[in-house]
Backbone as a printed PyTorch tensor [residue, N CA C, xyz], in Angstrom:
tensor([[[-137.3950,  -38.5840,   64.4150],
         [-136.1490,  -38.3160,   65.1090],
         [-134.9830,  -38.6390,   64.1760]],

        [[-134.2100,  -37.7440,   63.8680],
         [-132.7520,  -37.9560,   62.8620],
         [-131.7820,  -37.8940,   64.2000]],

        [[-130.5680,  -38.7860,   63.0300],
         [-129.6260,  -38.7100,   64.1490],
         [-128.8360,  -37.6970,   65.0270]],

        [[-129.0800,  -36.7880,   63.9730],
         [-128.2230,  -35.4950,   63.9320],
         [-128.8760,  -34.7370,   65.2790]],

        [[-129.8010,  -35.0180,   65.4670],
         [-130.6830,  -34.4500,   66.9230],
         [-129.6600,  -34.8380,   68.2740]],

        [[-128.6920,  -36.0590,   67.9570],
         [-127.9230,  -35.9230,   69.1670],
         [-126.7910,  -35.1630,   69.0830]],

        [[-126.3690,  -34.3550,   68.0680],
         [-125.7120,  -33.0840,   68.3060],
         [-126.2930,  -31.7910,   69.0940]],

        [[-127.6540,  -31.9920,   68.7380],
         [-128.3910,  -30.7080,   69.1310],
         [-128.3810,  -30.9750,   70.7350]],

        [[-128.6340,  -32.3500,   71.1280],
         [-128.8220,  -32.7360,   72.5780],
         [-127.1880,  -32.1980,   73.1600]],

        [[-126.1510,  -32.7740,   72.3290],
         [-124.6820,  -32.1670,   73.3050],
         [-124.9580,  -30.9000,   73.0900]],

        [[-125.1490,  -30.5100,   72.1920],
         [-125.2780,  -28.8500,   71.9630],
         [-125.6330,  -28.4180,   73.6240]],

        [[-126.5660,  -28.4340,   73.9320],
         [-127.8690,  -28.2190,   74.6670],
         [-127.1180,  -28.7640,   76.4670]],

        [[-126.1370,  -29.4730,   76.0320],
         [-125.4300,  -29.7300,   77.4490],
         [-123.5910,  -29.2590,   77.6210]],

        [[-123.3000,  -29.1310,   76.5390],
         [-121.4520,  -29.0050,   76.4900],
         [-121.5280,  -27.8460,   76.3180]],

        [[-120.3530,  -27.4050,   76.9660],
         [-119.9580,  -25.7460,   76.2830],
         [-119.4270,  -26.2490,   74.5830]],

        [[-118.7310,  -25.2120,   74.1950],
         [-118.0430,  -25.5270,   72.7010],
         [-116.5950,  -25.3480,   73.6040]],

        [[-116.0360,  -26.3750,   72.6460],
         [-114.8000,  -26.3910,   72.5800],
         [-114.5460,  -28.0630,   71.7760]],

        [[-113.5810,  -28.6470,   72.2810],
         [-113.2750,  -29.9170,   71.3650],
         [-113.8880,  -31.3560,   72.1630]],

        [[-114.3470,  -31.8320,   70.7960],
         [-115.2490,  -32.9120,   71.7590],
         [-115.0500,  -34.0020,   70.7860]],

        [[-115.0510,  -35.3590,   71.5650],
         [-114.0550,  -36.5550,   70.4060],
         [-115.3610,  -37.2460,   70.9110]],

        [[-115.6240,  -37.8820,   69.5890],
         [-116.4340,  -38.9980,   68.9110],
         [-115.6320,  -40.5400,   68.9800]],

        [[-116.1220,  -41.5400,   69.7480],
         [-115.0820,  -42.6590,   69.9340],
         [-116.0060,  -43.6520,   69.0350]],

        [[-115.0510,  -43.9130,   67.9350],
         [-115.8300,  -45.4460,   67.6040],
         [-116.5930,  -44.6410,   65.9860]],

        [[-115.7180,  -43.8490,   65.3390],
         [-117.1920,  -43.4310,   64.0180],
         [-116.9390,  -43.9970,   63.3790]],

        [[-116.3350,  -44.7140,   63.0760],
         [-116.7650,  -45.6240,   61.8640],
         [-117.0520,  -45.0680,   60.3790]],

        [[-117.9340,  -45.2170,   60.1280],
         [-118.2020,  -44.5500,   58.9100],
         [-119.7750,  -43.5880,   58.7860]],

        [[-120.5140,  -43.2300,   59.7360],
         [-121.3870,  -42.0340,   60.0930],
         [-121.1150,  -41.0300,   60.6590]],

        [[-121.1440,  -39.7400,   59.8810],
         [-120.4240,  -38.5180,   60.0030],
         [-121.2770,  -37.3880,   60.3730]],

        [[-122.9380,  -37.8070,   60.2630],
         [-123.7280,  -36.9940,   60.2430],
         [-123.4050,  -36.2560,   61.6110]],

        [[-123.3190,  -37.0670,   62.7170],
         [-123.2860,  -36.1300,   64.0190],
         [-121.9100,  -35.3930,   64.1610]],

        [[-120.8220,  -35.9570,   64.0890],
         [-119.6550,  -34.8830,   63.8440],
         [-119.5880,  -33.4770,   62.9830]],

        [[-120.1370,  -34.0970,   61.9410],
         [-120.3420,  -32.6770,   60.8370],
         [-121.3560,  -32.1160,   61.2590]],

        [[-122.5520,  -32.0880,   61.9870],
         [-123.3690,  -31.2940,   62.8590],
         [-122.1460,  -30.5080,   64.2290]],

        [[-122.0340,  -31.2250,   64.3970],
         [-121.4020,  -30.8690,   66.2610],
         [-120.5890,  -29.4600,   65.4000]],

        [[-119.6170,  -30.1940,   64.6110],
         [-118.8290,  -29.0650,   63.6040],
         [-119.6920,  -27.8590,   63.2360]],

        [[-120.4710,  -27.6470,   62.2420],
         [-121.3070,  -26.4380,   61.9490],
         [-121.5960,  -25.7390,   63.4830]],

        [[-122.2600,  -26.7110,   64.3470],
         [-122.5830,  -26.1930,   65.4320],
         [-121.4830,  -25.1440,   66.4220]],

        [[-119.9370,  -25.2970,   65.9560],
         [-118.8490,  -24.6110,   66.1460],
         [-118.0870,  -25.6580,   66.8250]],

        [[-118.3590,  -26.6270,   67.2700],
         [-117.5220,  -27.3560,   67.7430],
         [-116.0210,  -27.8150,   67.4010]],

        [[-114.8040,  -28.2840,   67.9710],
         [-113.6200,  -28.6760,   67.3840],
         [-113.8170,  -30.3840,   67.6830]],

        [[-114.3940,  -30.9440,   66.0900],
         [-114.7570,  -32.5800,   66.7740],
         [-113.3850,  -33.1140,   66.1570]],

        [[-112.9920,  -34.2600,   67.2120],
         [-111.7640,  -34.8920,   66.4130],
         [-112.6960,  -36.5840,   66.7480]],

        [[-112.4390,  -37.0310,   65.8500],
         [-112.8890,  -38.6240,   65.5910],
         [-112.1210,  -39.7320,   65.6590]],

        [[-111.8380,  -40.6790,   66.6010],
         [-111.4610,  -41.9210,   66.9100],
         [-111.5820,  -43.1510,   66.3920]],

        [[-110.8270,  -44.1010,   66.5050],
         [-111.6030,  -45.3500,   65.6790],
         [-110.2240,  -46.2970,   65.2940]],

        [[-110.6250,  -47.5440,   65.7940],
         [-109.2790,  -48.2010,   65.5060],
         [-108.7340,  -48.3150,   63.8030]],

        [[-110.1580,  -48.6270,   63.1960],
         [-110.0650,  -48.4220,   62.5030],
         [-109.1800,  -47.6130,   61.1440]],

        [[-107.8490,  -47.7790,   60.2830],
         [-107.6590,  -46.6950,   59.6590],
         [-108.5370,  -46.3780,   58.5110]],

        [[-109.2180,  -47.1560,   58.0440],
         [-110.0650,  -46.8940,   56.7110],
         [-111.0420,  -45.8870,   57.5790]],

        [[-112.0200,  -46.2380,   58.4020],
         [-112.7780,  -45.0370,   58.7890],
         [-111.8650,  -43.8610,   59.3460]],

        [[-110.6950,  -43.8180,   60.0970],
         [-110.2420,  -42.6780,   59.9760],
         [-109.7810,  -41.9010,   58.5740]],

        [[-109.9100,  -42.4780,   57.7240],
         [-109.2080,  -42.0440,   56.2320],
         [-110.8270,  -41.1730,   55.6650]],

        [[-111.3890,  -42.0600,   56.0360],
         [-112.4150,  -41.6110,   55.5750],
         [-113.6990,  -40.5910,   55.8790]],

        [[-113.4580,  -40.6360,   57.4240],
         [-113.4670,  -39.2910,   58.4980],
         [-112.7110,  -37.9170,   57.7560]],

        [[-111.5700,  -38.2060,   57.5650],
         [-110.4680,  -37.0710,   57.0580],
         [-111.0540,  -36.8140,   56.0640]],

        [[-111.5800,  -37.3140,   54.9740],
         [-111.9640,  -36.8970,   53.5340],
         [-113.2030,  -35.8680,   54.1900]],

        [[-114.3430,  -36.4480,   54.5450],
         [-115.3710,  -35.7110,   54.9430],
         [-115.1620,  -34.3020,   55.7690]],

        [[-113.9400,  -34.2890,   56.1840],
         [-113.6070,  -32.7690,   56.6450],
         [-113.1530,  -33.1070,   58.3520]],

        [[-113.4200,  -34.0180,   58.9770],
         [-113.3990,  -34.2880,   60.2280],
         [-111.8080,  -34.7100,   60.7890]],

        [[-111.5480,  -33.9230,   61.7660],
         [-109.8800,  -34.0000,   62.0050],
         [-110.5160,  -35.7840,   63.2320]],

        [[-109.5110,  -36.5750,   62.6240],
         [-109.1100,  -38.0010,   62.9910],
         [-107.9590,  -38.8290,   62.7720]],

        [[-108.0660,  -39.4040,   64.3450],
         [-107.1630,  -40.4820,   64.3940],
         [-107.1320,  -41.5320,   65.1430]],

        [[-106.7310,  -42.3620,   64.4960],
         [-106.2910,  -43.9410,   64.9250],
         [-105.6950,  -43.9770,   66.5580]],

        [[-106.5990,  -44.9910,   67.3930],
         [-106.5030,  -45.2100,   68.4360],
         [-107.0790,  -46.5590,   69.0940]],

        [[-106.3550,  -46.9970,   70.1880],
         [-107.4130,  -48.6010,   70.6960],
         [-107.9070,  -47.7490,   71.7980]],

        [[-109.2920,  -47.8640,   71.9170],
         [-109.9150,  -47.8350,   73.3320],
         [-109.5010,  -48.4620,   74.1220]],

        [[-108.7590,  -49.3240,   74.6470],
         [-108.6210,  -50.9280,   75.3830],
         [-107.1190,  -50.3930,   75.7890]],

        [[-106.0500,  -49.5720,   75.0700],
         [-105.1190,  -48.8100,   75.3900],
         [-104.9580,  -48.0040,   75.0830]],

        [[-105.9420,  -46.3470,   75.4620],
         [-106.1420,  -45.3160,   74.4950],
         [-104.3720,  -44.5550,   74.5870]],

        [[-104.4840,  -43.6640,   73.9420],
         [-103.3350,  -42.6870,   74.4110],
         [-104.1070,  -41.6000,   74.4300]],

        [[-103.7730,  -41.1310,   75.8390],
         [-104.5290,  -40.1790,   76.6620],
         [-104.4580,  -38.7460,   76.4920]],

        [[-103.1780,  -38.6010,   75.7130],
         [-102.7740,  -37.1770,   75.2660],
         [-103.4330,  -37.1430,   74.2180]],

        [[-104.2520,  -38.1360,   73.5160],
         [-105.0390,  -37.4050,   72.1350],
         [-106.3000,  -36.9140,   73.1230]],

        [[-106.6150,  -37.0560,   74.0670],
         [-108.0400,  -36.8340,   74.2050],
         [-107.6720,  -35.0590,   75.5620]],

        [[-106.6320,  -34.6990,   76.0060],
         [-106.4190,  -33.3260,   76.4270],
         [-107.1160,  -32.2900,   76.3590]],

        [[-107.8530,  -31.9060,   77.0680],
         [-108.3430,  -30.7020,   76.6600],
         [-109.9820,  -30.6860,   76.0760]],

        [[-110.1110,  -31.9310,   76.1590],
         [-111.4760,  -32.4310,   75.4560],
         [-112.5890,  -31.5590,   76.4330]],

        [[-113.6900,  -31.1680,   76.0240],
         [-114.8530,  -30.8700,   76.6690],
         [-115.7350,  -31.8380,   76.8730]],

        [[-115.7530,  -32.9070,   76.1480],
         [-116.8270,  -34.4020,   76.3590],
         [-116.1400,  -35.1530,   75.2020]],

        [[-117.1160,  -36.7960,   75.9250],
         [-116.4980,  -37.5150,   74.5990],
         [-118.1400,  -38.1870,   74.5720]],

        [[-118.2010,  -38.5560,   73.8500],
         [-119.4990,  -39.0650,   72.8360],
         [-119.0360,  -40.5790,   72.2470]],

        [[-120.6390,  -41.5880,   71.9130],
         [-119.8950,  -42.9410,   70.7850],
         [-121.8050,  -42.7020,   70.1620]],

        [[-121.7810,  -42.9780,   69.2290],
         [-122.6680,  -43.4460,   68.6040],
         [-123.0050,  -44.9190,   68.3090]],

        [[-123.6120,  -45.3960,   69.0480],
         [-124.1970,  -47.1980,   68.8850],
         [-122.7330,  -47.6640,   68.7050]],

        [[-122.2760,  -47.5830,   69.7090],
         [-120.4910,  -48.3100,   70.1230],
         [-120.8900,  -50.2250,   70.4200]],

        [[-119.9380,  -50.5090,   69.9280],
         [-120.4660,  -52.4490,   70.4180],
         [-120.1140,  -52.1720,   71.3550]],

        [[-120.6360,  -53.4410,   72.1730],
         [-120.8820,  -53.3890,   73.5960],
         [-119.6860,  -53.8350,   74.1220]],

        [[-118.6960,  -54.3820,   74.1250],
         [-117.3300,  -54.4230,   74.5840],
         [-116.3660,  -52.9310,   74.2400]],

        [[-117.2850,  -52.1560,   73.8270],
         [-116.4320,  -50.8760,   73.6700],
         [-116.9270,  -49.9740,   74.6940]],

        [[-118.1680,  -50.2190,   75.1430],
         [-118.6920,  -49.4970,   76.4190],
         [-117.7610,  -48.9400,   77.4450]],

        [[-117.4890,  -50.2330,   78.0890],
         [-116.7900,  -50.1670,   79.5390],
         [-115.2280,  -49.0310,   79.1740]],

        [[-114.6530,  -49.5560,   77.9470],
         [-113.4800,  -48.6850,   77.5570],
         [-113.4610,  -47.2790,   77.7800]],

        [[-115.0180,  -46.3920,   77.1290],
         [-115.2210,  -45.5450,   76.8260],
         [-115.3060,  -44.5720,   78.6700]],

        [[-116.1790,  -45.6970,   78.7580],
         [-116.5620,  -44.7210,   80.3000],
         [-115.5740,  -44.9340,   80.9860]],

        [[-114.6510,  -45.2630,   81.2670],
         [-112.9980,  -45.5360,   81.7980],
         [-112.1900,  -44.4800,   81.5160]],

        [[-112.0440,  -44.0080,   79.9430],
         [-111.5590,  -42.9090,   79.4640],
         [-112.3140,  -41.9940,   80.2920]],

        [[-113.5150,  -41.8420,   79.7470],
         [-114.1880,  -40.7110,   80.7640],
         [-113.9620,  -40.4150,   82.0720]],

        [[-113.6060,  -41.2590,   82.4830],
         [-113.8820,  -40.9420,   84.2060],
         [-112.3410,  -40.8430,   84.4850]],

        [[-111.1130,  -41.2290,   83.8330],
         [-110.0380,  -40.7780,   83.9080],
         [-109.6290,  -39.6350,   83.7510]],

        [[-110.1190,  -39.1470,   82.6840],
         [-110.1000,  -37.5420,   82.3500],
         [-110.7890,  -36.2710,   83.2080]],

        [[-112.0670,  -36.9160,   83.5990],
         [-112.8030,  -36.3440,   84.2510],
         [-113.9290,  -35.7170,   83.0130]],

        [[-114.4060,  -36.1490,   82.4980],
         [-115.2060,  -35.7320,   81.5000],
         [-116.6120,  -36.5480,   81.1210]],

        [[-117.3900,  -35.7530,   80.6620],
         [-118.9190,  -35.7130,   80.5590],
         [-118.9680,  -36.8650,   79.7130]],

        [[-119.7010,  -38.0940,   79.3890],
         [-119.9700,  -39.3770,   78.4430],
         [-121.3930,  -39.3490,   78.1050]],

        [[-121.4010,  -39.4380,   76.6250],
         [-122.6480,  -39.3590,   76.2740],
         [-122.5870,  -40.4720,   75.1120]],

        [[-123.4870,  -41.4760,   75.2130],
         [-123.9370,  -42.7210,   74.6130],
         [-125.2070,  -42.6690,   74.2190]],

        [[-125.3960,  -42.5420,   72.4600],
         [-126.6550,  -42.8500,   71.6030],
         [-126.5150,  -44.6500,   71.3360]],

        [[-127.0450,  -45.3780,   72.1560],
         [-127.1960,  -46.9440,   71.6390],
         [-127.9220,  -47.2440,   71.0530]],

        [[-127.4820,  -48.7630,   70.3450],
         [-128.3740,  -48.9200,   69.4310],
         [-129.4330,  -49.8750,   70.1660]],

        [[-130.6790,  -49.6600,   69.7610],
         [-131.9200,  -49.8470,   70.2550],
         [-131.3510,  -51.9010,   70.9850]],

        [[-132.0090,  -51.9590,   71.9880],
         [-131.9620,  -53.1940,   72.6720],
         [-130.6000,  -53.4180,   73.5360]],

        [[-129.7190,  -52.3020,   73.1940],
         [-128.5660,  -52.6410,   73.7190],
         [-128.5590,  -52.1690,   74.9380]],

        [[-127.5200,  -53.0460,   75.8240],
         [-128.0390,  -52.9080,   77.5620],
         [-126.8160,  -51.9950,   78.2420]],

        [[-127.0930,  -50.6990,   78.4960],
         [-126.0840,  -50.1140,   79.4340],
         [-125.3380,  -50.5380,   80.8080]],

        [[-124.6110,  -50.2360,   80.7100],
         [-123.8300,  -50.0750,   82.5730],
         [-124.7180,  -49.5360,   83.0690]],

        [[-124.9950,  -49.8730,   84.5540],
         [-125.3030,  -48.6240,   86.0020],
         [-124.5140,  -47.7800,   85.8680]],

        [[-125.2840,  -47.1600,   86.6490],
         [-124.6990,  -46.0170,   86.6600],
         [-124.9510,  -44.6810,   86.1280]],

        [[-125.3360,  -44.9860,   84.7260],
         [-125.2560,  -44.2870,   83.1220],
         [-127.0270,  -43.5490,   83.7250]],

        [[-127.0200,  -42.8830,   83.2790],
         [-128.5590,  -41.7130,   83.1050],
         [-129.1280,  -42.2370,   82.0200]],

        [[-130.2190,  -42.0470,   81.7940],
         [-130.9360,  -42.3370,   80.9040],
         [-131.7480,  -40.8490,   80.5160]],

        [[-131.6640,  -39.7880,   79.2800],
         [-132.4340,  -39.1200,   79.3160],
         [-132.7090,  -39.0210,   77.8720]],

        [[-134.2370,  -38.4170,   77.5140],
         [-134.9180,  -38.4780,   76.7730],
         [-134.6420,  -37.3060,   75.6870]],

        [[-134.2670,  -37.2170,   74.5160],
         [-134.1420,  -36.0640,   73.7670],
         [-135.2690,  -36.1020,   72.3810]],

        [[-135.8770,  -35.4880,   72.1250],
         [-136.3870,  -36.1060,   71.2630],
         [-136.7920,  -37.1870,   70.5150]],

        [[-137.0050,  -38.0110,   71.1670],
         [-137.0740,  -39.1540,   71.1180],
         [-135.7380,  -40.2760,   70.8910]],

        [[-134.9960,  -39.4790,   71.3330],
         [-133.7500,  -40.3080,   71.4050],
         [-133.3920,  -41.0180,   72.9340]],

        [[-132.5670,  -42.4120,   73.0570],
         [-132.7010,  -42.4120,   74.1580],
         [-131.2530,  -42.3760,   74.7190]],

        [[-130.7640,  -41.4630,   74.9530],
         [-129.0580,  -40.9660,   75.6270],
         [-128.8980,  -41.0040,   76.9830]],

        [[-127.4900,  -42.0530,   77.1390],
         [-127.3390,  -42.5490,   78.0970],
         [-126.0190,  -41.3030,   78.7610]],

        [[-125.8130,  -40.7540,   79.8550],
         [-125.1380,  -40.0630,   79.9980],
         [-123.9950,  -40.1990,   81.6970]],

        [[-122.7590,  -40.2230,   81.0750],
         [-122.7230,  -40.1820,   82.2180],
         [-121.2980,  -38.8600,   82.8560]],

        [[-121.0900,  -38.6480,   84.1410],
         [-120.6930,  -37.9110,   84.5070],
         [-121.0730,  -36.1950,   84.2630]],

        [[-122.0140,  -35.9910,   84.3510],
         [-122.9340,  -35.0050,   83.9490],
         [-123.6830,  -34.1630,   85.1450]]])
């Protein structure tokens, strides 16, 4: 199982249109998939070095706190996605989501304990937590 298989999984559930990645840090593999795949990914992250470094790799990003997002970057979004987000970034994420009204999809990292609520479904051996779906 590569990571990049959880592009294929949003693939397989989102229409195309623009879909924000919260929390990348510095792994690009699934954005630059979602991208080829036709997607418009824009990438989040309080971070400015990983947004700098998002931008180099081709990925339109910007600087934001989950904890006080600004809501007009995320408009228009078709889903939002985190890849193995720390666990105090959880609750943020699905908050955004459910404000917007939009689909949440969480690849965690192995042992880490979800909210209720959240789906649990199986993609290739991945285990994606989903919610509003």
């Amino acid at each position: 199982m590569a990571i990049e298989d959880f592009a294929e999984f949003i693939a397989s559930r989102v229409p195309k249109g623009k879909i924000v990645e919260l929390g990348i840090g510095f792994q690009f593999k699934v954005a630059l998939r979602l991208k080829e795949l036709g997607y418009d990914v824009l990438a989040v992250d309080w971070n400015e070095e990983a947004v700098h470094a998002a931008e180099e790799a081709g990925i339109k990003a910007v600087k934001d706190d989950l904890f006080n997002p600004r809501v007009e970057l995320y408009r228009g979004a078709v889903a939002l996605y985190s890849i193995r987000p720390t666990p105090e970034i959880v609750k943020p994420i699905l908050e955004l989501g459910g404000k917007l009204g939009l689909p949440v999809f969480i690849l965690p990292l192995t042992g880490d304990v979800m909210p209720g609520g959240m789906k649990l479904l199986n993609f290739k051996g991945l285990a994606v937590y989903a919610k509003g779906i």
